[in-house]
C-alpha positions in Angstrom: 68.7 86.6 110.1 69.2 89.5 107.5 68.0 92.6 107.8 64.6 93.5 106.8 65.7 96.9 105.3 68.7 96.8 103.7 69.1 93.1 103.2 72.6 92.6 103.2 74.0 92.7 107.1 73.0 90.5 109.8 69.8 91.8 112.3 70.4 92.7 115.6 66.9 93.7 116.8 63.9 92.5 115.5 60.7 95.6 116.3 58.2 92.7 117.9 55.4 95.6 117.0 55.8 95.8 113.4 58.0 92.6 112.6 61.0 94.8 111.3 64.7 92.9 111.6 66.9 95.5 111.5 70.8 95.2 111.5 72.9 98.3 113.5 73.1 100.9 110.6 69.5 100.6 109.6 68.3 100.7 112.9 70.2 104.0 114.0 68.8 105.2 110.1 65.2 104.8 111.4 65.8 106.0 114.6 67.2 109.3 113.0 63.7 109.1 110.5 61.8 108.7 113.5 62.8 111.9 115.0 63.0 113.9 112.1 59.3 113.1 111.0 58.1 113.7 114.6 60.2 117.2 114.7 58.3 117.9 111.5 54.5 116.6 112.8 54.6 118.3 115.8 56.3 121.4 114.7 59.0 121.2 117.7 62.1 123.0 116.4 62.4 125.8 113.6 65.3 126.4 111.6 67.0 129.1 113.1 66.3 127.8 116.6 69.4 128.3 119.4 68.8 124.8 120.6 70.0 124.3 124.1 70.4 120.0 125.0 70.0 119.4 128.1 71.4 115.6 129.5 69.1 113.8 132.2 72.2 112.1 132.9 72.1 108.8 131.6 74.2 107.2 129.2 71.3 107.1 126.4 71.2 110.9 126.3 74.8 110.7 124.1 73.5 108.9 121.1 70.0 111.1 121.6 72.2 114.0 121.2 74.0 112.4 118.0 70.8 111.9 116.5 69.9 115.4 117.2 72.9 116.7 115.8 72.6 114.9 112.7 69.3 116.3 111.9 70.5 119.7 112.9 73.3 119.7 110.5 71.2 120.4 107.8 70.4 123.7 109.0 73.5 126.0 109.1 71.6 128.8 110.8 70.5 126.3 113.8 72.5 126.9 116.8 73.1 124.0 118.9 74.9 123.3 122.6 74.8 120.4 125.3 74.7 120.8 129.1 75.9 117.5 131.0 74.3 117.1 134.2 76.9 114.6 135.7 74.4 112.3 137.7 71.0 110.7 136.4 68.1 112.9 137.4 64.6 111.7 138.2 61.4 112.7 136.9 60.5 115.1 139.6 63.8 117.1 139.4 62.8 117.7 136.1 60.6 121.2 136.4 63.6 122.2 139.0 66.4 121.7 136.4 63.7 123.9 133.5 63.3 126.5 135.7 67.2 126.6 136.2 67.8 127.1 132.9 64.5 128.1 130.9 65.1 131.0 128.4 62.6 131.8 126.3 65.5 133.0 123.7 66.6 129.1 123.9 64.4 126.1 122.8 65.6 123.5 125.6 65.4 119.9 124.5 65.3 117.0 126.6 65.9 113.2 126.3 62.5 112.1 126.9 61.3 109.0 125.2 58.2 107.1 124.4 58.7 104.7 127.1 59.5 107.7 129.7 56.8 109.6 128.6 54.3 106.4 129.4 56.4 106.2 132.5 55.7 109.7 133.5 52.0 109.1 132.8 51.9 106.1 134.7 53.8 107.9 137.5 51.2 110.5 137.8 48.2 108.2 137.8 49.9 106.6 140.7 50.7 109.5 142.7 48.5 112.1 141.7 51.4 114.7 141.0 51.0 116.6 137.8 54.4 118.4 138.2 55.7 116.9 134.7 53.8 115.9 131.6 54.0 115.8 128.1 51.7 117.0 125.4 52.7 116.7 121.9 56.0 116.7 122.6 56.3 119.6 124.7 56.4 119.8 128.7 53.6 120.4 130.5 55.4 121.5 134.2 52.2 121.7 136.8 49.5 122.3 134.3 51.9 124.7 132.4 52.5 124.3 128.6 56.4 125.2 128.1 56.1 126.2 124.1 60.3 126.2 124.3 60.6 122.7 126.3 60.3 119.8 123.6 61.1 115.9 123.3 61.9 115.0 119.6 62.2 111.6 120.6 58.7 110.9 122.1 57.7 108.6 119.7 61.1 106.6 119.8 61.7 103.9 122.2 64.7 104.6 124.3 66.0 100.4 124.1 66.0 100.5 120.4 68.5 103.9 120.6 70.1 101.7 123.1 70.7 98.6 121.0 71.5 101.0 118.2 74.2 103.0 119.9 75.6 99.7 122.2 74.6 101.8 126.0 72.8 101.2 128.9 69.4 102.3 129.3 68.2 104.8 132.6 66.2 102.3 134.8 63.2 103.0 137.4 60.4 101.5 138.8 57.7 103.0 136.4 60.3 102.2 133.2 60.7 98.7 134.1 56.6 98.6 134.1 56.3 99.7 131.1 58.8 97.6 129.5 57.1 94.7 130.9 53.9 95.6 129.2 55.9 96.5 125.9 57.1 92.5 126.1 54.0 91.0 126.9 52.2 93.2 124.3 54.3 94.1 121.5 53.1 97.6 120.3 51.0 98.3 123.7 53.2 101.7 124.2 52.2 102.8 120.5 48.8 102.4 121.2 48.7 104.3 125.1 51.3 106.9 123.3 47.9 107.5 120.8 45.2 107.0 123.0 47.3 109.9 125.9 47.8 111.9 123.5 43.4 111.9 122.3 43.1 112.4 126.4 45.7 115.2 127.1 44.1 117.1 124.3 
């Protein structure tokens, strides 16, 4: 099957939500879109920002981090460094690992996708704890709105950025729910991401 988009190379993923076949370049393209548009809606990151990305650990967080720096090379002024936490960190180490490192000098940005955010969401309505949220792509840590904590990528499934970039994806109880419900209802996570969003307001 050829790709939707460019209509020359072969697909490798097919977006069951929208129909889209999308070959490997023009999949990691509209990943990069993705980002940039939801940088730009939710007015995450400025361009003079000393950005500070922070890896949860996984192996998705690379290719999250490319796609940052992609966007970010457009803006000379932007100042931009990684930390590499060497094992995969759970949700609720999360606020532990902000507080560690929060400077309000620094916007921090974190790997958090749209499946981990629905995964966080689900995760609080089964436990209760409201230690980590997100609201338009910021963190709310116990009722807390961190302004300098942001996701860029909260509107981008982490499996396509998988696919894209050929790594393993993070893996937990909650995700695997979530991806479930994504497969058995193609475009369900679009639909909570809009309707939590409406809520959190």
């Amino acid at each position: 099957m050829l790709c939707t988009m460019c209509k020359a190379r072969e697909a490798v993923y097919t977006r069951r939500y929208s129909g889209e076949s999308l070959c490997e370049q023009c999949l990691r393209k509209s990943i990069i879109i993705k980002v940039r548009k939801t940088i730009g809606k939710l007015k995450l990151l400025e361009r003079d920002d000393k950005i500070l990305f922070i890896s949860l650990g996984r192996e998705i967080d690379e290719p999250a981090f490319q796609v940052l720096e992609n966007i970010e090379s457009n803006f000379p002024e932007v100042s931009l460094e990684i930390l590499k936490l060497e094992s995969p960190v759970e949700y609720s180490d999360v606020p532990y690992i902000i507080r560690k490192h929060n400077k309000q000098s620094t916007k921090i940005v974190l790997p958090i996708f749209l499946d981990d955010l629905i995964a966080i969401f689900f995760r609080y309505c089964d436990t209760g704890y409201p230690d980590l949220l997100l609201k338009r792509g910021r963190l709310v840590i116990a009722g807390e709105e961190m302004e300098n904590v942001v996701s860029p990528y909260v509107e981008v499934i982490s499996r396509e950025l998988g696919i894209a970039w050929g790594v393993k994806m993070a893996e937990n109880p909650y995700l695997k729910l979530v991806w479930e419900l994504e497969d058995d209802t193609p475009g369900a996570l679009y639909n909570i991401y809009h309707s939590y969003e409406r809520i959190i307001q």
